[in-house]
VOGU-3710 file (C-alpha; in Angstrom, 3 decimals, decimal comma):
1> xxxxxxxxxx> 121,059/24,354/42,731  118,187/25,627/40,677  114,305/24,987/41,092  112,745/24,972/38,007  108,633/26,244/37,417  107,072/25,989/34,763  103,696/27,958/34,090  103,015/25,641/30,701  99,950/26,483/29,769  97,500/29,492/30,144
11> xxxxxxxxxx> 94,699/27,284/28,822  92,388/26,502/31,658  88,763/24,526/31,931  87,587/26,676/35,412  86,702/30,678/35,523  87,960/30,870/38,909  87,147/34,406/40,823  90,020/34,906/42,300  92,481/34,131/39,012  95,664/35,669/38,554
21> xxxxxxxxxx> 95,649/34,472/35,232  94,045/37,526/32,997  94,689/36,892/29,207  93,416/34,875/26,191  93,959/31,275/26,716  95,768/30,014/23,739  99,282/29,826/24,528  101,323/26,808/25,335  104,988/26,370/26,163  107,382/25,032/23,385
31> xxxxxxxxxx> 109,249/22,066/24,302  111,687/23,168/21,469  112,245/26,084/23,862  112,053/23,796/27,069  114,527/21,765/25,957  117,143/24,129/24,850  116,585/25,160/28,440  116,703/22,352/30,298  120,401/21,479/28,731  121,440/24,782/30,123
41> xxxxxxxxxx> 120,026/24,443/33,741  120,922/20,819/34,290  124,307/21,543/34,878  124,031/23,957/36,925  121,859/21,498/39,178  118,432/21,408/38,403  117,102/18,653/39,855  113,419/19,571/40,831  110,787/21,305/38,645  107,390/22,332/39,996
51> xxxxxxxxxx> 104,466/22,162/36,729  101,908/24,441/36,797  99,518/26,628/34,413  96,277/27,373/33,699  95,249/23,568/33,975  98,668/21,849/32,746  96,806/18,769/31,353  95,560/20,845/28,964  98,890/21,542/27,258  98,330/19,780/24,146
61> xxxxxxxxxx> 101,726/17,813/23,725  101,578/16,992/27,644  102,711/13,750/27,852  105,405/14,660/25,861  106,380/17,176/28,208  106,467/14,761/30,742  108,376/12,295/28,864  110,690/15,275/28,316  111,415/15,931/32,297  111,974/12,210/32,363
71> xxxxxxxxxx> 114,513/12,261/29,861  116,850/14,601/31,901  116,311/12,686/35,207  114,026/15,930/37,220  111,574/15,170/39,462  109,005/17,130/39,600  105,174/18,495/41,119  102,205/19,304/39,421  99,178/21,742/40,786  95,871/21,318/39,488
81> xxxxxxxxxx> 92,432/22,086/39,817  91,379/18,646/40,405  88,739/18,231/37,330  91,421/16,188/34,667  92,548/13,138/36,415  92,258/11,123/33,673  94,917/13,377/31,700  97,351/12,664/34,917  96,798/8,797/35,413  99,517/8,155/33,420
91> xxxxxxxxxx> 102,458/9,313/35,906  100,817/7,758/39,059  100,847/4,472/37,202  104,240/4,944/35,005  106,069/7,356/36,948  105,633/7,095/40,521  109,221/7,783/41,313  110,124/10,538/39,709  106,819/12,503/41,029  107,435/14,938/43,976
101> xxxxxxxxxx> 103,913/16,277/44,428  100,552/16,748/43,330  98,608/19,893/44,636  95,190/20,503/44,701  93,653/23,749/45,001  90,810/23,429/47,466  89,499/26,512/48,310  86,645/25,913/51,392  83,229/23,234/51,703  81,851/22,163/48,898
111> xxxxxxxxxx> 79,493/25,090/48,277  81,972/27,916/48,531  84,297/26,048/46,768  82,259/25,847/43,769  80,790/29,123/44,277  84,704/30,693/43,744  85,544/27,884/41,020  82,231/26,400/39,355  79,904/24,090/39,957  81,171/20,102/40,273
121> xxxxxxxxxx> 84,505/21,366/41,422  85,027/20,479/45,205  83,956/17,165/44,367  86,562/15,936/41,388  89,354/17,844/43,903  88,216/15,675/46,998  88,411/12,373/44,397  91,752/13,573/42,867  93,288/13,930/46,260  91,628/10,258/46,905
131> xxxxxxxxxx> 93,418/9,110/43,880  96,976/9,814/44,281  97,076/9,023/48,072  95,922/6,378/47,382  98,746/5,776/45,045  101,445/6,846/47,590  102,488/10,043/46,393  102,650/12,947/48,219  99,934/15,350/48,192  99,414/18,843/49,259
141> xxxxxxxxxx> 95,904/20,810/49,929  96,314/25,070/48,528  94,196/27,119/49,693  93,768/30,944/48,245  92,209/32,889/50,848  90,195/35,803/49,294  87,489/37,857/50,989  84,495/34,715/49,800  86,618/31,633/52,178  88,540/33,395/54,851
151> xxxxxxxxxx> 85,613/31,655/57,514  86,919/28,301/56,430  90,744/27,706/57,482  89,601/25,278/60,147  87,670/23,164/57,275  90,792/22,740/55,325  92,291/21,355/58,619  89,881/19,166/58,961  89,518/18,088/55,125  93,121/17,983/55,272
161> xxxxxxxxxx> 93,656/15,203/58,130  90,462/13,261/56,146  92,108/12,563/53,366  95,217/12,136/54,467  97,203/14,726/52,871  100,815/15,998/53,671  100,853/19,590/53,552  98,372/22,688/53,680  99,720/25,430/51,743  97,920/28,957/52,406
171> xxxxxxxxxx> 98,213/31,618/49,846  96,124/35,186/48,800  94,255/36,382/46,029  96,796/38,861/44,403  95,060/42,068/43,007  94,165/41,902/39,078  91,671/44,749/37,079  88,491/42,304/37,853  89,033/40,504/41,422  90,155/44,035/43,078
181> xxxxxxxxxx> 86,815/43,217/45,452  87,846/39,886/46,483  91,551/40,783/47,731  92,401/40,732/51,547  93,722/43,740/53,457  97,000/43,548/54,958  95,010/43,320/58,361  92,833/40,777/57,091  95,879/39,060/56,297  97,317/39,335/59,549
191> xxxxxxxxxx> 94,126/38,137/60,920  94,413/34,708/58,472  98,001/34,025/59,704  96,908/33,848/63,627  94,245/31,729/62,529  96,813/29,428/60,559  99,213/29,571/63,375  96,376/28,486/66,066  95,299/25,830/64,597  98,886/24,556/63,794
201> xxxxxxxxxx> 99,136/24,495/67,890  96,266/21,355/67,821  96,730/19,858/64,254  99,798/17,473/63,010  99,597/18,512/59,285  102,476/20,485/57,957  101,393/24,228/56,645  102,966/26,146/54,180  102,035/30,098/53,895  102,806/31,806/50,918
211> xxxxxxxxxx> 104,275/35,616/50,826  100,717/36,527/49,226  99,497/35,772/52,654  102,114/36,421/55,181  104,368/40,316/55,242  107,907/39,828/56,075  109,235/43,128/56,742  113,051/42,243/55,670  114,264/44,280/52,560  114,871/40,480/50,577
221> xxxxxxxxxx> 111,492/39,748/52,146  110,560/37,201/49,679  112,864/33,539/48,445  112,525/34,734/45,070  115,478/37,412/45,925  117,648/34,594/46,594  117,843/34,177/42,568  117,529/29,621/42,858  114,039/29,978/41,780  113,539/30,198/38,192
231> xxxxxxxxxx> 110,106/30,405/36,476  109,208/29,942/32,722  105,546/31,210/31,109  103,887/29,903/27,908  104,625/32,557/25,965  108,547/30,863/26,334  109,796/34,042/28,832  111,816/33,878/31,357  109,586/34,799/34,425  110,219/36,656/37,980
241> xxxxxxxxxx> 108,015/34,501/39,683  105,238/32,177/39,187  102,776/34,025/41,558  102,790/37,325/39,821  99,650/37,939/37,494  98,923/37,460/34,157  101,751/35,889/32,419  104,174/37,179/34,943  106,728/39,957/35,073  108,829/39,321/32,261
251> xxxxxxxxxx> 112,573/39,102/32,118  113,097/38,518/28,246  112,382/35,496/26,035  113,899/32,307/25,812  113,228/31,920/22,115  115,944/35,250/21,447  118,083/35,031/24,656  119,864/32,302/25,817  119,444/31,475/29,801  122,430/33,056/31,042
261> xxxxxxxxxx> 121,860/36,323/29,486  118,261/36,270/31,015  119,511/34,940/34,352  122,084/37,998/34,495  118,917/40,152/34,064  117,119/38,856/36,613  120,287/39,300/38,787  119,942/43,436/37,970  115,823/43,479/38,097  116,253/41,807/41,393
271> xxxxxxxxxx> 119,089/44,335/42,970  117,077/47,524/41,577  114,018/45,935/43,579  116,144/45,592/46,414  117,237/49,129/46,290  113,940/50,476/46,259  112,846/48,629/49,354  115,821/49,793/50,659  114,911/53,192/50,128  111,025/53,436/50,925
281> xxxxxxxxxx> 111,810/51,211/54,637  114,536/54,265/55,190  112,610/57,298/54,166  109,405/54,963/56,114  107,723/55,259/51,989  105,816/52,064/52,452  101,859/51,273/51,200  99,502/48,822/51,509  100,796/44,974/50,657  104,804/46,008/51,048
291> xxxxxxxxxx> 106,154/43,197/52,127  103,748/41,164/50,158  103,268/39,968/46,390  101,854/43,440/46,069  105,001/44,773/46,089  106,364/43,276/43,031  102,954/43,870/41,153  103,937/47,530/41,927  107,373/47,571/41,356  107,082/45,773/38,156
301> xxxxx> 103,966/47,024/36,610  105,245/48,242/33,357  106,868/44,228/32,656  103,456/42,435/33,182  102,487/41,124/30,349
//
């Protein structure tokens, strides 16, 4: 069974410190393109597809896009900044069934949150989150730690419980040429995780903690390895992951290739990784952010777009 992201849009309203996303906003994915995928990956059992950008409201044929998810029966998530509910009304009123998620990135208070994001921010976040729980759906709470929030885990608890959200899901800055200043160390890191883990001990919510955040130290250290996950960037290429930066590390595209041929290439990208881990853990050839997202960054650098 496949899980299906889509990055469909690298068109976004915030400047956000911390963004992954380093490139001229202009491109949108095809739903010519989406399409033709989608009738490959349904029968293989795609069933769940997570939506994601830049700001995906701002895809300019979004409804459509939904419409087009609809069509082949996939539920799916959507992560947002918060500042567009207006462009996502529409599925909380029409679509409530087929929605798994809507995530909101909330990144500390009020005043660091629109320090990292810009000014207004925190607030249309808080009122999105009002909006859909109030609707019923499920909603998650992401926070990126970076070196400006990493005093404020116990807010997020606590905004967390207020509004009455499901999940918490921790992640990291990853490293990009202008946010270098803002990235955690891997002790830093470390330090986070206890945090996380303490306050788990005295708070019901669910947590999530992404492998930006938290090492794992096993050679297939990440879920990605396990080759279910497939992720799609506006520039219609097949993607290794969502959470690398930029436009992602790029299998081939989707416009020349059909999925299978792609897929097979991730299959070989994925084993040479695996290799090298293999390697560097043996011969004790390990650096700063291993068994992070850093690692990819670094093994990939010459497919980042």
């Amino acid at each position: 069974m496949f899980k299906l992201t889509l990055n469909v849009t690298n068109n976004c309203n915030f400047h956000c410190k911390h963004c992954l996303r380093e490139y001229d906003r202009k491109q949108n994915l095809d739903l010519n393109i989406l399409e033709k995928l989608l009738k490959e990956v349904v029968p293989l059992g795609l069933v769940n597809v997570g939506v994601t950008g830049g700001e995906p409201g701002l895809h300019p044929e979004f409804p459509d896009l939904i419409q087009l998810l609809l069509k082949y029966n996939l539920r799916f998530g959507i992560t947002t900044n918060g500042s567009l509910l207006d462009r996502y009304r529409f599925i909380a009123e029409n679509h409530k069934k087929s929605v798994r998620y809507f995530c909101h990135s909330i990144d500390g208070p009020k005043e660091v949150h629109d320090f990292i994001r810009q000014s207004g921010a925190f607030d249309t976040a808080v009122r999105g989150v009002q909006f859909f729980v109030g609707e019923g759906l499920y909603n998650n709470i992401q926070m990126c730690l970076n070196k400006h929030n990493v005093e404020h885990i116990d807010f997020i608890f606590e905004l967390a419980k207020e509004l009455g959200v499901s999940l918490i899901i921790f992640t990291s800055a990853l490293r990009t040429p202008s946010n270098s200043d803002l990235v955690l160390t891997d002790t830093e890191k470390k330090a986070c995780v206890r945090k996380i883990h303490s306050l788990q001990k005295v708070n019901p919510i669910k947590t999530a903690i992404g492998r930006s955040l938290q090492e794992d130290t096993k050679i297939g250290f990440c879920h990605r390895f396990s080759l279910y996950d497939v992720t799609v960037n506006p520039r219609n290429e097949l993607v290794l992951c969502c959470n690398s930066i930029r436009d992602g590390i790029v299998v081939g595209s989707l416009e020349q290739h059909s999925f299978k041929f792609l897929y097979l290439k991730t299959v070989n990208m994925v084993n040479a990784m695996l290799r090298d881990r293999a390697t560097r853990i043996l011969n004790k050839d390990t650096f700063e952010g291993f068994n992070t997202c850093e690692y990819c960054q670094h093994f990939f650098a010459d497919r980042i777009r």
